[in-house]
C-alpha positions in Angstrom: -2.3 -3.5 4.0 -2.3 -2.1 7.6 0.2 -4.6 9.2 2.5 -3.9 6.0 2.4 -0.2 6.4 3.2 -0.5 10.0 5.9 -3.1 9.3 7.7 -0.9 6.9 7.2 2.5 9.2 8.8 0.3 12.1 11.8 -0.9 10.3 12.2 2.4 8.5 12.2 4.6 11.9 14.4 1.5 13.7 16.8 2.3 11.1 16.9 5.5 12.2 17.3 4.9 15.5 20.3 2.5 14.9 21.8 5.2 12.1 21.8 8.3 14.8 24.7 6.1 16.5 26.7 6.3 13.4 26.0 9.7 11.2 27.5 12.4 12.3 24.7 15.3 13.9 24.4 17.7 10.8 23.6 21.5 11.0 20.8 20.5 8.7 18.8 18.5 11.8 19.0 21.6 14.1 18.2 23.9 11.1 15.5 21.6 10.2 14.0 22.2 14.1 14.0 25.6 14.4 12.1 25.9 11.3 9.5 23.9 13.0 9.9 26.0 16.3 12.5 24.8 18.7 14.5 27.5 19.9 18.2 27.0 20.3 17.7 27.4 24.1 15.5 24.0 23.4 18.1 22.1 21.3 21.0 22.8 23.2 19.7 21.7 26.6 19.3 18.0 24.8 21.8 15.4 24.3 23.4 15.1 20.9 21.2 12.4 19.8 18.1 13.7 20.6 16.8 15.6 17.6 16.8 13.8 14.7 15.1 16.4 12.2 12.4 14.3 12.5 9.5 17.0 13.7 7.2 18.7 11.9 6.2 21.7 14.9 6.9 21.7 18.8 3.7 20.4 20.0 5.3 21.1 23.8 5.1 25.2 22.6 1.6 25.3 23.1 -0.2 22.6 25.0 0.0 25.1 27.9 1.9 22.4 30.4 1.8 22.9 34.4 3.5 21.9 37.0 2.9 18.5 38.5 0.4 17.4 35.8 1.2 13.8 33.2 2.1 14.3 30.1 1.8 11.9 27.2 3.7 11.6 24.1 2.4 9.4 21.0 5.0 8.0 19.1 7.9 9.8 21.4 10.9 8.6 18.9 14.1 10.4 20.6 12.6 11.8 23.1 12.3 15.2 22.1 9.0 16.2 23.3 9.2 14.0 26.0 12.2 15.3 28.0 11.4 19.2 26.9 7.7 18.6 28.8 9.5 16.5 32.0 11.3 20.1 32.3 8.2 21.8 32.0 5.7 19.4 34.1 8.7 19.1 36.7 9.4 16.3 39.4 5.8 16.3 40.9 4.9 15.6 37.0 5.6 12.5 34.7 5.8 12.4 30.9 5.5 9.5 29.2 6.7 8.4 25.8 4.7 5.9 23.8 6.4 4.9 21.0 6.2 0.9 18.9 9.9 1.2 17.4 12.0 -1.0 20.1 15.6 0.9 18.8 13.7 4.3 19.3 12.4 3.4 22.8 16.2 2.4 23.4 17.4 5.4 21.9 15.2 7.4 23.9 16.0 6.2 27.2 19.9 6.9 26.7 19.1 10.6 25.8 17.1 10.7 29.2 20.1 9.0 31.3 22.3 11.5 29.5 20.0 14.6 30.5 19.9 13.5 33.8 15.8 13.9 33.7 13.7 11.4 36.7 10.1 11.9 35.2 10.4 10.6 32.3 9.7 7.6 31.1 9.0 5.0 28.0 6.6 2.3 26.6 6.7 -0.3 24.0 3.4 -0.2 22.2 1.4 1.3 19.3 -0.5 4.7 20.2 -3.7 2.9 19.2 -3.8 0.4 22.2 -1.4 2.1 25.2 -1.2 0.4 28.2 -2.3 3.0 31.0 -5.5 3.6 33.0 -8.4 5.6 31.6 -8.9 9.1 32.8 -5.1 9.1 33.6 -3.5 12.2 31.4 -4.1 15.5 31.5 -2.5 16.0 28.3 -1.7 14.6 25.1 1.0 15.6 22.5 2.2 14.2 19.6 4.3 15.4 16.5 4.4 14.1 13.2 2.8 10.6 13.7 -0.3 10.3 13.4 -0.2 10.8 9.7 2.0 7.7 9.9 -1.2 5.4 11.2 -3.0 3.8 8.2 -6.5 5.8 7.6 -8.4 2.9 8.5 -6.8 2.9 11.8 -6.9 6.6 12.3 -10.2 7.3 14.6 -9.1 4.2 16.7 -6.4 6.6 17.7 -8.1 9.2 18.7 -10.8 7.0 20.4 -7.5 5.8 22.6 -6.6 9.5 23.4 -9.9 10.3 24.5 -10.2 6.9 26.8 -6.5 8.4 28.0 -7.3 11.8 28.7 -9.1 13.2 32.2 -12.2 14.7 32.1 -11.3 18.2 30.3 -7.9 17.2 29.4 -6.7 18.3 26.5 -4.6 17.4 23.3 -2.0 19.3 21.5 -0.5 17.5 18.1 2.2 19.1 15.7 1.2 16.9 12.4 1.0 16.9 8.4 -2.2 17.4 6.9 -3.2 17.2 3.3 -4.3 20.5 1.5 -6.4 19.0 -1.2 -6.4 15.3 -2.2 -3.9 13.5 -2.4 -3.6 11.8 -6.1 -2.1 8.3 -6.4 1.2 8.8 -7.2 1.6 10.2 -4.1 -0.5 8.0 -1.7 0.9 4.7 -3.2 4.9 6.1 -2.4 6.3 4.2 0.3 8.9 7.0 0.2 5.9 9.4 0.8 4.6 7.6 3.4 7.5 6.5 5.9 8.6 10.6 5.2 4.8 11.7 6.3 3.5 12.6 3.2 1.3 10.0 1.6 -0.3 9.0 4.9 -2.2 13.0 5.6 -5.1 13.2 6.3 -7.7 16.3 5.5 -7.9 18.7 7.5 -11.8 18.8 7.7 -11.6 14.7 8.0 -8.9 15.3 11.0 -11.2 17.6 12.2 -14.3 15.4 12.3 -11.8 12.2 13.9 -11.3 14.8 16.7 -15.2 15.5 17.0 -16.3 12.2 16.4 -14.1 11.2 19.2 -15.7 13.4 22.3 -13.7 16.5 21.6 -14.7 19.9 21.7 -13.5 23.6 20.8 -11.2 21.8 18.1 -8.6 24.3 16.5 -6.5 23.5 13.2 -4.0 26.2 12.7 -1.5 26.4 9.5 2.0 26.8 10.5 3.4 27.9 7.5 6.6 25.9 7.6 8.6 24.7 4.4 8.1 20.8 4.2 10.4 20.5 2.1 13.4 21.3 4.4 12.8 17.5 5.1 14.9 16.6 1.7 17.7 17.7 3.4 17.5 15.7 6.2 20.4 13.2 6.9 17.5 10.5 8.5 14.5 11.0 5.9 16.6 11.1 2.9 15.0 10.4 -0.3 18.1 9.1 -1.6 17.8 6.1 1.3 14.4 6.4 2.1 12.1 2.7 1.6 15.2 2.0 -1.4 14.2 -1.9 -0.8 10.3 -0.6 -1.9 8.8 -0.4 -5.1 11.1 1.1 -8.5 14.2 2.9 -7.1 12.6 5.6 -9.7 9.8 6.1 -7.2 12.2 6.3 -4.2 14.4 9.6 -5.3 13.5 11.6 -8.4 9.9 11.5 -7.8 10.6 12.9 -4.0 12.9 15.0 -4.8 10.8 17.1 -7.5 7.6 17.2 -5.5 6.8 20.2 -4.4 5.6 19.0 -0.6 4.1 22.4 0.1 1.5 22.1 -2.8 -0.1 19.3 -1.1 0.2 19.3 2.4 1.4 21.3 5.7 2.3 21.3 9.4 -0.9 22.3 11.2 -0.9 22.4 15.3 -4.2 20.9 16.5 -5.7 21.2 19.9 -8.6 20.1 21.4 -10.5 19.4 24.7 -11.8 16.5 25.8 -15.6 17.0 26.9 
């Protein structure tokens, strides 16, 4: 079950990656961004390709980055997050992108040639198992994809950010949470899932991953943003979203009645490492 859900999340997002070369940048992605809390001073200092509508919060607005400290980014896609913090850590800094998509990691390091940034820079790997030192970050960001890691493989990841993070480093995540449980015809839609629905996990349960992980002074906040902004996106589709999975029924009218808002949210979590 786990290899399949990360098989069909890889292919899904490397589609993606490979469609941002051909589809035309839409209003809709930037729209779709500032809802989540980029400002247009953010989006318009980024190469085109760059935002793909993909976020669900900016989890570079509040992880409280300083100059000269590392920065790490799970699951870094385009490169959003990763080239706003290089700004903010400067060239004394580093961020680094983590992401297991080959065609986003290639995607990514265009958009950092483009915006000219030095202290950035990309990995090939899964943000369960990433291939740096212990004690070696003093922070940790992600947005929108932990919800994407099978729950079974959940507190692995947040084991791996605390074996990542310095001795009171922190971690700031922009991510989809569940606001009650999720029934079945919404857990068992690959649609759902590869859009970062179906995969949310509770927020108490997140909450106790965090915990149960070595973290302390752990804060969950609602963000009150519209999910369902995502239908219009040009990348997540329900219309071409996972049409090769399970009845096409499944893949589009189902989506596009649910009310994403009854069921889950964008929450910005931070934490400290003890």
């Amino acid at each position: 079950m786990s290899n399949d859900t990360y098989n069909l999340v890889q292919s899904r997002y490397g589609d993606i990656a490979k469609q941002s070369y051909t589809t035309q940048q839409h209003e809709k992605e930037e729209q779709i961004a500032r809802a989540f809390g980029y400002s247009a001073e953010d989006l318009s200092s980024l190469p085109e390709r760059t935002n793909l509508g993909l976020s669900c919060g900016n989890p570079v607005g509040f992880a409280n980055m300083k100059e000269g400290e590392t920065i790490l980014d799970l699951g870094s896609g385009s490169g959003i997050d990763v080239l706003l913090a290089a700004r903010k850590v400067g060239v004394n800094g580093q961020a680094i992108g983590v992401d297991m998509t080959k065609s986003m990691i290639e995607l990514a390091e265009k958009n950092t040639q483009k915006a000219g940034v030095s202290n950035a820079k990309f990995i090939e790997a899964t943000i369960n198992s990433v291939p740096l030192p212990d004690s070696s970050v003093d922070c940790i960001i992600s947005n929108c994809v932990v919800n994407l890691v099978p729950a079974t493989d959940k507190p692995a990841v947040f084991k791996e950010i605390a074996r990542l993070l310095k001795p009171g480093g922190r971690v700031a995540i922009s991510d989809i949470l569940a606001r009650k449980p999720l029934p079945g015809h919404i857990t068992k839609n690959m649609a759902l899932y590869v859009g970062c629905v179906a995969g949310a996990s509770e927020i108490a349960r997140y909450e106790e991953y965090l915990e149960q992980a070595g973290f302390d002074s752990v804060l969950i906040v609602d963000a009150k943003s519209d999910l369902n902004l995502y239908k219009q996106s040009s990348y997540l589709s329900q219309s071409s979203c996972c049409s090769s999975v399970g009845p096409k029924k499944e893949t589009t009218s189902d989506v596009a009645e649910l009310d994403f808002n009854e069921w889950v949210g964008s929450f910005q979590i931070y934490a400290i490492k003890v």
